[in-house]
Backbone bond lengths (Angstrom), bond angles and torsions (degrees), N, CA, C in turn:
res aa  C-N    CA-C-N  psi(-1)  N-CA   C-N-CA  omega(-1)  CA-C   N-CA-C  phi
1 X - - - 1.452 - - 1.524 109.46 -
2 X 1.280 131.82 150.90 1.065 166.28 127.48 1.624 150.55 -60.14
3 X 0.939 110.37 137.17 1.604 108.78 174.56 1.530 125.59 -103.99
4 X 1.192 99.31 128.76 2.088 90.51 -174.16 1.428 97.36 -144.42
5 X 1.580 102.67 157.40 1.229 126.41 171.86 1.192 138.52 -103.61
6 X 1.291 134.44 121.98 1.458 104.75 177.31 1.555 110.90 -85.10
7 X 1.407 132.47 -169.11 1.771 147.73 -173.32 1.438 88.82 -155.16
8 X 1.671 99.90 121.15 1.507 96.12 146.10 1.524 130.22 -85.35
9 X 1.077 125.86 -151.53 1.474 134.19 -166.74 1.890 96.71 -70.36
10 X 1.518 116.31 -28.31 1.636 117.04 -167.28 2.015 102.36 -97.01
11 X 1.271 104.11 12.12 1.715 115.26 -155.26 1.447 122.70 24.50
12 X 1.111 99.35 57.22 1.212 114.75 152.20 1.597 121.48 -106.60
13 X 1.688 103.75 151.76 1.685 95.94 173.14 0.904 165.22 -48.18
14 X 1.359 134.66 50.33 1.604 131.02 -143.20 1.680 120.14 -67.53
15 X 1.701 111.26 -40.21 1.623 109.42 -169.01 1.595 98.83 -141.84
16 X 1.265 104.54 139.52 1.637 97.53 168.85 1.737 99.30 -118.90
17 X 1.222 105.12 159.99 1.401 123.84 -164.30 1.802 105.72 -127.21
18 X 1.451 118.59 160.03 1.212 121.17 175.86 1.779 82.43 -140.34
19 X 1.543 120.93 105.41 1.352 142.50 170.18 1.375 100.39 -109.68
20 X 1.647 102.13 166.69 1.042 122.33 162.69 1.957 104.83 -104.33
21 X 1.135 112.63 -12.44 1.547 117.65 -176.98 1.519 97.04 -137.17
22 X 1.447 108.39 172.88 1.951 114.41 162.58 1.393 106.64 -71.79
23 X 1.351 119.09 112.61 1.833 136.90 147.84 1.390 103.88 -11.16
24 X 1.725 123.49 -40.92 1.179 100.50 -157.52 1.449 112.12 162.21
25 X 1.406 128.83 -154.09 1.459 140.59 159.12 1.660 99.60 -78.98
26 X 1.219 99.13 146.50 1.501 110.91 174.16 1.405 121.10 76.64
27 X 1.473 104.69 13.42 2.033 114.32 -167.78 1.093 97.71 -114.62
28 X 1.418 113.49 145.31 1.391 117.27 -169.30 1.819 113.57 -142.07
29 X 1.524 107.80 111.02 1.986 90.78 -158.79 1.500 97.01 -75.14
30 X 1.236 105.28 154.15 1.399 127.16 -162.03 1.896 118.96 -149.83
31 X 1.146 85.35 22.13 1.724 92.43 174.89 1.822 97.71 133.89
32 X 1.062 92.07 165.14 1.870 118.11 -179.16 1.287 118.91 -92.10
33 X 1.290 116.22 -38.55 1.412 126.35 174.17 1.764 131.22 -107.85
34 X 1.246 136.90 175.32 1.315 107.51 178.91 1.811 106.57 -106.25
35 X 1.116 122.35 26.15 1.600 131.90 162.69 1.460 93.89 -82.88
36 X 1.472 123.61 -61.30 1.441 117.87 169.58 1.439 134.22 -26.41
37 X 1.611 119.22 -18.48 0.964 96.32 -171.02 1.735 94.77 -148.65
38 X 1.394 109.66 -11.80 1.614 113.78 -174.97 1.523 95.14 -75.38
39 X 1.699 103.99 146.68 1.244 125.80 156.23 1.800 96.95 81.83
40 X 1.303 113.19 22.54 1.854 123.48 -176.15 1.871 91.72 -126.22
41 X 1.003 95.42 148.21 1.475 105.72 153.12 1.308 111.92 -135.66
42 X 1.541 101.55 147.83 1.818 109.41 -174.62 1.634 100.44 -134.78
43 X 1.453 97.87 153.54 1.626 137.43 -177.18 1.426 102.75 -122.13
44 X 1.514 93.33 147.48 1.310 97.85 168.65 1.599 109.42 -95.21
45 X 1.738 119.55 173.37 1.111 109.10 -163.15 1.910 92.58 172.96
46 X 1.430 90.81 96.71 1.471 109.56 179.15 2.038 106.13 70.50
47 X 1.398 110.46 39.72 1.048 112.11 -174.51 1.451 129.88 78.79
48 X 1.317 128.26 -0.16 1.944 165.82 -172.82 1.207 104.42 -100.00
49 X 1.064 111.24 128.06 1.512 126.50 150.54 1.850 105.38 -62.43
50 X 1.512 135.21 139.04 1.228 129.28 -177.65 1.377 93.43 -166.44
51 X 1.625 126.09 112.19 1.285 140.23 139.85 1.426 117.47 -2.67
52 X 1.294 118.88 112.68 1.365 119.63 -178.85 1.812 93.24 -76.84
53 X 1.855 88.69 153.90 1.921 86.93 170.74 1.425 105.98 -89.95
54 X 1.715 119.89 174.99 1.672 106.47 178.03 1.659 103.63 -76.16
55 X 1.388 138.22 18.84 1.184 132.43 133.64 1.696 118.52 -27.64
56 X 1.398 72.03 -95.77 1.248 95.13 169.88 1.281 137.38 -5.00
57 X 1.279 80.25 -74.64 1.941 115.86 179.47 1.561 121.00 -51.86
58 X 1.476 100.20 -51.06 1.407 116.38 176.64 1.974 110.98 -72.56
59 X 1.169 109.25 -30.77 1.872 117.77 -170.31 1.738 90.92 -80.59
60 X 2.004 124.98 -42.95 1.113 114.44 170.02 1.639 134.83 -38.72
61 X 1.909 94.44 -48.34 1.340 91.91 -179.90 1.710 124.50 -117.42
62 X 1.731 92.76 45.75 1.419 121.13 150.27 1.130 117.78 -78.96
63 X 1.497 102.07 -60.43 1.034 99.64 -179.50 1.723 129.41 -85.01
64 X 0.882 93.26 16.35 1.824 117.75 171.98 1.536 109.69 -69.59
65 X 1.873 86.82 -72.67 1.413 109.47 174.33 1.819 107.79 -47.56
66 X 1.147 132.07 -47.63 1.676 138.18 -179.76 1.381 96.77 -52.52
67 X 1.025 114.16 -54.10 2.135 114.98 -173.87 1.689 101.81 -47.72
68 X 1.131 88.45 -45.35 1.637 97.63 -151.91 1.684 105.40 -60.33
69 X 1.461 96.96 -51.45 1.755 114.36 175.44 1.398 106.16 -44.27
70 X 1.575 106.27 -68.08 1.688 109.60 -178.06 1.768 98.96 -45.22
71 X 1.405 107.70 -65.87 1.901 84.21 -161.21 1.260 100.08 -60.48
72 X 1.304 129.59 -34.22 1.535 105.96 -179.62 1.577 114.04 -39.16
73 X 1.019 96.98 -86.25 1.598 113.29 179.01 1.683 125.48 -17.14
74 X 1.717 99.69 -62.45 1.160 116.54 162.39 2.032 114.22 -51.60
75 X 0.826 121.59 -20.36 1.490 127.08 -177.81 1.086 135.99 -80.71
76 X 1.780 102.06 -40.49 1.030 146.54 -166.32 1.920 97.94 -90.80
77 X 1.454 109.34 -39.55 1.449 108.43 179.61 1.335 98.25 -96.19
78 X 1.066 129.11 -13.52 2.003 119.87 177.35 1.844 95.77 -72.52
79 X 0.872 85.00 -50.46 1.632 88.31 -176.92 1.595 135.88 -69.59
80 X 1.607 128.67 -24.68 1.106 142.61 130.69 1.408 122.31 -45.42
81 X 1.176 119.23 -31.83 1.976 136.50 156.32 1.125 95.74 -59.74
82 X 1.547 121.52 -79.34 1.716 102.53 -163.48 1.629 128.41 -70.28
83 X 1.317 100.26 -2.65 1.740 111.78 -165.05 2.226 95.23 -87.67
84 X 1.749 101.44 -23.10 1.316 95.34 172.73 1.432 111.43 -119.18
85 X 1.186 119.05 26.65 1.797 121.07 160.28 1.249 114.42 -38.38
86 X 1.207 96.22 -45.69 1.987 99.41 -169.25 1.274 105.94 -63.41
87 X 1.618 125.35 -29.05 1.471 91.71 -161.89 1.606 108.67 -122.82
88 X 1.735 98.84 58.34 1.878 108.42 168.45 1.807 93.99 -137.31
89 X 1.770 112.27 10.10 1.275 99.18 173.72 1.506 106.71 -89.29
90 X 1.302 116.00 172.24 1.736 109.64 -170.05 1.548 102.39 -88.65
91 X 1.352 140.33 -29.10 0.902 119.19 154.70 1.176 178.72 -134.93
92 X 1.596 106.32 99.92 1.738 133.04 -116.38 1.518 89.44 -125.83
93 X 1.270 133.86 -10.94 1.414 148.04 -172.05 1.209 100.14 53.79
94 X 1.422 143.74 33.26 1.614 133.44 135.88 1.496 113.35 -51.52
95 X 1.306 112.47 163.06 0.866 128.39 152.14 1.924 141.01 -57.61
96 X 0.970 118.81 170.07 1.352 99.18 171.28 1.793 142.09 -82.48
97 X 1.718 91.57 -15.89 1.100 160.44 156.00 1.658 100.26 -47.55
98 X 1.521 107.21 -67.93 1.736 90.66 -148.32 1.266 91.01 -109.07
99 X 1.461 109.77 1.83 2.070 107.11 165.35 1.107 118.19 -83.98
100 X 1.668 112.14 -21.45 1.694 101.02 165.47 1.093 107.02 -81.25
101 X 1.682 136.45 -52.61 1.936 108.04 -179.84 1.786 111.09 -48.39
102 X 0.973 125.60 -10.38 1.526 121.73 178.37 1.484 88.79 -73.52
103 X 1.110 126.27 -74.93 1.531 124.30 -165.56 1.381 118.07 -69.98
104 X 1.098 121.15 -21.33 1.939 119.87 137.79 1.103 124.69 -29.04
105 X 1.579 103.61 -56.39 1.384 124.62 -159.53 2.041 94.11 -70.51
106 X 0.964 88.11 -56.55 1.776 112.11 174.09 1.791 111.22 -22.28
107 X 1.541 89.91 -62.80 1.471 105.45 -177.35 1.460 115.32 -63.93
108 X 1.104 115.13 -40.29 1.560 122.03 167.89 1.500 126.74 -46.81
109 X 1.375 101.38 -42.29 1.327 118.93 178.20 1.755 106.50 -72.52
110 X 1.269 100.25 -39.49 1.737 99.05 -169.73 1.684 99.42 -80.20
111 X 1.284 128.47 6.99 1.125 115.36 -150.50 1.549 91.08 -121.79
112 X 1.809 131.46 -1.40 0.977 117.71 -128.24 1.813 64.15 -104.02
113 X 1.990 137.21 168.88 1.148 103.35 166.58 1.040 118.06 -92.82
114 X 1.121 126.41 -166.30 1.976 135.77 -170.33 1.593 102.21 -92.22
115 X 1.625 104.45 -22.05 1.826 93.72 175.67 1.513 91.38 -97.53
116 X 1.417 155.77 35.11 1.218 167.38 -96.54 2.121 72.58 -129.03
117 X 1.619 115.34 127.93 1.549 110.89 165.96 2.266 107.70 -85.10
118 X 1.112 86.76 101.23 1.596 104.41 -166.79 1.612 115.71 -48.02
119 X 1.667 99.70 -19.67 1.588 110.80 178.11 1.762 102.79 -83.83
120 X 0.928 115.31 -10.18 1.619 110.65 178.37 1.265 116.17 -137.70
121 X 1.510 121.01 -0.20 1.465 113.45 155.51 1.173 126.19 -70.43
122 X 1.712 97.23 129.59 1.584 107.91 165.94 1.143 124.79 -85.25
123 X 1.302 120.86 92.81 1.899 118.03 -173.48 1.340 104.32 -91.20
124 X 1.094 100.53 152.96 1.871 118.72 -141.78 2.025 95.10 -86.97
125 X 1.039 111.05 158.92 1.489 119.05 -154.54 1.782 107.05 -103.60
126 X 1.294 120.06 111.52 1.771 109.67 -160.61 1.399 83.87 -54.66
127 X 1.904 103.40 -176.71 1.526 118.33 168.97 1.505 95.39 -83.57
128 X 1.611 77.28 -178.99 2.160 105.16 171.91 1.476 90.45 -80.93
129 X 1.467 110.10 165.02 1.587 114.68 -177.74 1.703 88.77 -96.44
């Protein structure tokens, strides 16, 4: 048996394998045993499989963690948008009155940013109907 890796499209590590042959396209052998290769992460690098350092490792899942916030965020405000669509169309029987705090409310939301830190944002509160 064997150890292999897969690389996605960014070559970075996505799956490790214990084969007796290569899995496939995108596998890369990387040791014989699974001490060889558990608790490592590998990149590719001039076509090589190569051990990331805990540099590395740690700046990877910064910036992991950063993706994650933005789509949070971003998701979280696509969706507070569509949950109040209804009430900036004209006819929703609001008032004229209570369709602009809707679209107040609106602006707040679009305004909040997309790297917005989700543990301490205050996102703004719709109106009463």
């Amino acid at each position: 048996m064997a150890m292999y890796v897969k690389f996605g499209t960014d070559n970075i590590q996505q799956e490790i394998r214990e084969s007796e042959s290569s899995p496939g396209a995108n596998w890369f052998l990387v040791g014989q045993t699974p001490t060889d290769v558990y608790g490592k992460y590998f990149k590719i690098v001039s076509g090589s499989p190569v051990q990331m350092s805990q540099e590395e490792f740690g700046k990877m899942h910064v910036d992991l963690a950063d993706k994650a916030l933005y789509w949070a965020a971003k998701t979280r405000k696509e969706f507070l948008l569509q949950e109040s669509y209804w009430a900036i169309q004209e006819d929703n029987n609001l008032t004229a009155a209570k369709r602009q705090e809707w679209t107040v409310y609106r602006d707040a939301v679009r305004a909040i940013s997309d790297t917005a830190n989700l543990a301490t944002t205050i996102w703004p509160t719709p109106p009463s109907n």
